[in-house]
C-alpha positions, 0 to 999 in steps of 0.5 A, spaced: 531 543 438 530 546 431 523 549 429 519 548 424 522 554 420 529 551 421 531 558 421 533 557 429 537 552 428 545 552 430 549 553 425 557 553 425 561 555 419 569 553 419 572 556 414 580 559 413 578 565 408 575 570 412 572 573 406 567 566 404 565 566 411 562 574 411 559 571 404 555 565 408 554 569 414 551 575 411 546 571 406 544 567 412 542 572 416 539 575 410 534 568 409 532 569 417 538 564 421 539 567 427 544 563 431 550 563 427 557 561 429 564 562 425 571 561 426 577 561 421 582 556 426 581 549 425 582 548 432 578 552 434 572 547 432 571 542 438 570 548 444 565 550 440 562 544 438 562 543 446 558 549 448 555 551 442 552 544 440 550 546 432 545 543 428 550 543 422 556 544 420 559 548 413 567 545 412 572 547 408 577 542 406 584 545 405 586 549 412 591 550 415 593 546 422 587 541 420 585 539 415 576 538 413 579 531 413 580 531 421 576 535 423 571 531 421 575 524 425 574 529 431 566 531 431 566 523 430 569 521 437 564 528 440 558 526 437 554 521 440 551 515 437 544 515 433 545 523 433 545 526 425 549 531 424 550 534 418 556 536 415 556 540 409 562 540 405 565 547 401 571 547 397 576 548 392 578 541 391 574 538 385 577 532 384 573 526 385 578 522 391 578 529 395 569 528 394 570 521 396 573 521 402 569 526 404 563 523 404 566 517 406 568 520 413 563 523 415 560 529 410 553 529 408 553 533 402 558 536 398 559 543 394 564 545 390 567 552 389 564 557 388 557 555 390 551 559 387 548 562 395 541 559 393 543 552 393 547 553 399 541 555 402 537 550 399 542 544 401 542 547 408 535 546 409 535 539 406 539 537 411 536 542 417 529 539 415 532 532 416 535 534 423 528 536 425 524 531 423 530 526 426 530 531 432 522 530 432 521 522 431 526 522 436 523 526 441 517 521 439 519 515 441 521 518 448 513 520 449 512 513 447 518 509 451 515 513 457 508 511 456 510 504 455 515 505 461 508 508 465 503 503 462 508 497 464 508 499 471 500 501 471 500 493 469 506 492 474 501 494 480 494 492 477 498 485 477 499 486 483 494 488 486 490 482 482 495 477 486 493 481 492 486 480 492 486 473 490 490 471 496 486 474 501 480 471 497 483 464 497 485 465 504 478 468 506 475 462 503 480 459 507 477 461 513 470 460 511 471 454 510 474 453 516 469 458 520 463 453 517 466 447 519 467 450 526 461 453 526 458 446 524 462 442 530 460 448 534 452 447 533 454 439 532 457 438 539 452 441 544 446 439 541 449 432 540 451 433 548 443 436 550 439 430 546 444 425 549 443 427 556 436 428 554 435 420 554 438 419 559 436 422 564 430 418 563 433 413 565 429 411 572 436 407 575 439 413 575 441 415 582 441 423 584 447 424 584 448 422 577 442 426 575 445 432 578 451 430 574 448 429 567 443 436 569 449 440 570 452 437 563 446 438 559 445 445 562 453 446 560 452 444 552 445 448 553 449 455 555 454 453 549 449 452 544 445 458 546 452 463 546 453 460 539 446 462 536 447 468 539 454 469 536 451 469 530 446 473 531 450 478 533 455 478 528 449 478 523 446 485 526 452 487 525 455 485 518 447 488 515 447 495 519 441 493 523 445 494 531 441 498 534 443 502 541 439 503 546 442 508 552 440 508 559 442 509 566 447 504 568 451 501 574 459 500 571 460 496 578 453 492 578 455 490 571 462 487 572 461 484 578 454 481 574 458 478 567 465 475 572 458 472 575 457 467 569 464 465 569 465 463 576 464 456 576 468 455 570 474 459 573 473 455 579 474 448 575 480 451 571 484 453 578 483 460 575 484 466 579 479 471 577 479 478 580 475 485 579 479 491 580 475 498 581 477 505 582 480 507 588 473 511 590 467 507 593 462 512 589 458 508 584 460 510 578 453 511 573 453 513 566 447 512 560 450 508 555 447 501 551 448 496 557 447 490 554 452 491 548 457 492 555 455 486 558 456 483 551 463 487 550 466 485 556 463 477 556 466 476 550 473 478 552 473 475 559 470 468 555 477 469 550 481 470 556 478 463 560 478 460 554 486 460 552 488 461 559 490 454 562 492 457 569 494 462 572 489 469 573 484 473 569 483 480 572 477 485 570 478 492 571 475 499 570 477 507 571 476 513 569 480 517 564 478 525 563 472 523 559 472 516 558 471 510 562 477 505 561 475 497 561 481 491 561 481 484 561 488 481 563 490 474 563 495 468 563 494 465 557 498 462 551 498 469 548 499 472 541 504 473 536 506 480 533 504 479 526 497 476 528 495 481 533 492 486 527 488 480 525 486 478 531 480 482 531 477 480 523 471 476 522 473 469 522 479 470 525 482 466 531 490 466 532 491 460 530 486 456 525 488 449 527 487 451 534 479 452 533 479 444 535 483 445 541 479 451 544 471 451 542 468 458 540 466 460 533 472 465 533 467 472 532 468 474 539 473 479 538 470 481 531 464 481 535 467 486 540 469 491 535 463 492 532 459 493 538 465 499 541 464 502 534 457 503 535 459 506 543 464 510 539 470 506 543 476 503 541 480 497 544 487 495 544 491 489 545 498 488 549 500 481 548 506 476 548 506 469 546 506 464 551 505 469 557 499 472 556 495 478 553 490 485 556 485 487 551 483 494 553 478 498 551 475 506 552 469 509 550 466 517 552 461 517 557 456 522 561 456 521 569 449 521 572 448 522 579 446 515 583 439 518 585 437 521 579 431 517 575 432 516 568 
């Protein structure tokens, strides 16, 4: 690109009088230009157009093999469209058509000889300074084309971000909308269940058996209350940061067979088989871990898997691996579909919403479970497929301590 001086511009000078070309040569150089080019054939000019990319053109008219004339239909195919290139036109030829039809193909300014040398040059510079003001406005609106380009795609994305989050805003009130109702019905229905078999067991022409039956019932919709309000709790600890751990000796075997106690019965009246399986080794196994968040862990996991699996079988298992003590809850059930497994663990989240009525719970056990292995420094994992069944595993490091030591 020219400079400001304009004196490093390109220019190319074709004339067939070797004398006119060491005139302008000489007195250019002398007013500071530095990139001159010259030929006295005609025919010459289009590689060196090529590989020379003037900035102006000095052209003499009458030459032999071409004429000025057609050297400038030549430069009018080369020089690519919206680009000035000036031509300044030195000749004998005086006449007024000779100039008309110059400056009709393509001449920028005309000069007649013989040319006074300062007003070549200051045509020259005219012309040079319009090519670098042209050059300049250009390179200007590439500046602004490219900010323009840039901001658009800054816009682009801010909008699509923007459309991001109103969808998961629109689908997370979905959801707490949907989580209330449900937590609505999940508080709703077994305290319904507890005043109505409440009153009557007052009755007095209830037979034992019956009492039995309606105790059994009443104690059922008690448990699911209490679980409900301790859901709640937990995930509220959890949401405000207030979860806290208390560490101690504890036996993994006594714990497990513990938790899979609770659901016995429920397995029982479902026809499902629920299994322990343990290490190879007979020795108790004691850590110092936070065993009420354990507990929690794995009731909340064998409870999903009673909950979504109709028959078949629920095994509960642990091991040790290097320093990490590995749980896992495998079941039967119906299973979860691939593009829903990265969800399955947000608050709110059940695999399918429409299945909150078909299989009771507040939908914040896994959530739940998540949040408390975070605090134990674990991690769990799922392999599932739809419709015949799915394993959460988890780990979490652990300190062994001998089984008579007192902590």
């Amino acid at each position: 690109m020219i400079n400001s001086t304009l004196e490093s511009a390109n220019i190319l000078i074709i004339d067939d009088q070797e004398a006119n070309i060491y005139i302008l040569e000489y007195f250019l150089s002398s007013q500071g230009y530095t990139n001159i080019k010259t030929t006295t054939d005609p025919r010459n000019v289009v590689p060196l157009y090529i590989s020379f990319k003037p900035d102006i053109i000095l052209l003499d008219l009458s030459m032999p093999y071409l004429s000025g004339f057609e050297v400038m239909e030549q430069l009018k195919v080369l020089t690519p469209a919206n680009t000035f290139l000036p031509i300044l036109v030195l000749t004998a030829d005086v006449t007024t058509e000779s100039k008309q039809r110059a400056l009709s193909g393509g001449a920028s300014d005309f000069l007649t000889k013989p040319f006074d040398l300062v007003e070549v040059e200051l045509r020259i510079r005219n012309l040079l300074f319009t090519v670098f003001l042209q050059q300049k406005l250009k390179n200007q609106n590439l500046d602004l084309e490219e900010k323009v380009k840039e901001r658009t795609i800054e816009l682009e994305t801010r909008n699509i971000e923007l459309s991001l989050a109103k969808e998961k805003a629109e689908a997370s009130d979905r959801l707490k909308s949907s989580f209330i109702n449900n937590i609505s019905h999940e508080i709703r229905t077994p305290l319904n269940g507890i005043l109505g078999f409440g009153q009557i067991l007052t009755d007095g022409n209830l037979s034992e058996e019956e009492k039995d039956t309606y105790l059994q019932m009443l104690n059922e919709s008690s448990a699911r209350l209490i679980n409900t309000v301790t859901n709640f709790m937990d995930i509220s600890l959890l949401t405000s940061g207030n979860q806290k751990i208390y560490k101690k000796k504890t036996t993994i075997n006594t714990l497990v067979l513990n938790v899979i106690s609770k659901f016995n019965d429920q397995c029982k009246n479902k026809n499902i088989s629920l299994t322990l399986q343990t290490p190879a080794t007979e020795e108790e196994i004691n850590i110092i871990t936070d065993g009420d968040l354990l507990s929690k862990i794995l009731y909340q996991l064998i409870d999903n898997a009673v909950k979504f699996t109709l028959e078949g079988t629920i095994t509960v298992g642990y091991a040790t691996t290097d320093n990490n003590l590995k749980f896992f809850v495998k079941d039967t059930g119906i299973g979860i579909s691939d593009e829903k497994k990265d969800q399955i663990f947000e608050t709110f989240i059940q695999e399918d919403i429409a299945t909150t009525r078909k299989y009771e719970g507040s939908g914040l056990g896994l959530s739940i479970v998540k949040g408390f292995l975070a605090l134990l420094e674990g991690k769990i994992w799922l392999e599932s497929e739809k419709g015949k069944g799915s394993v959460f595993s988890f780990s979490m490091p652990y300190m062994e301590v001998s089984s008579n030591k007192d902590q």
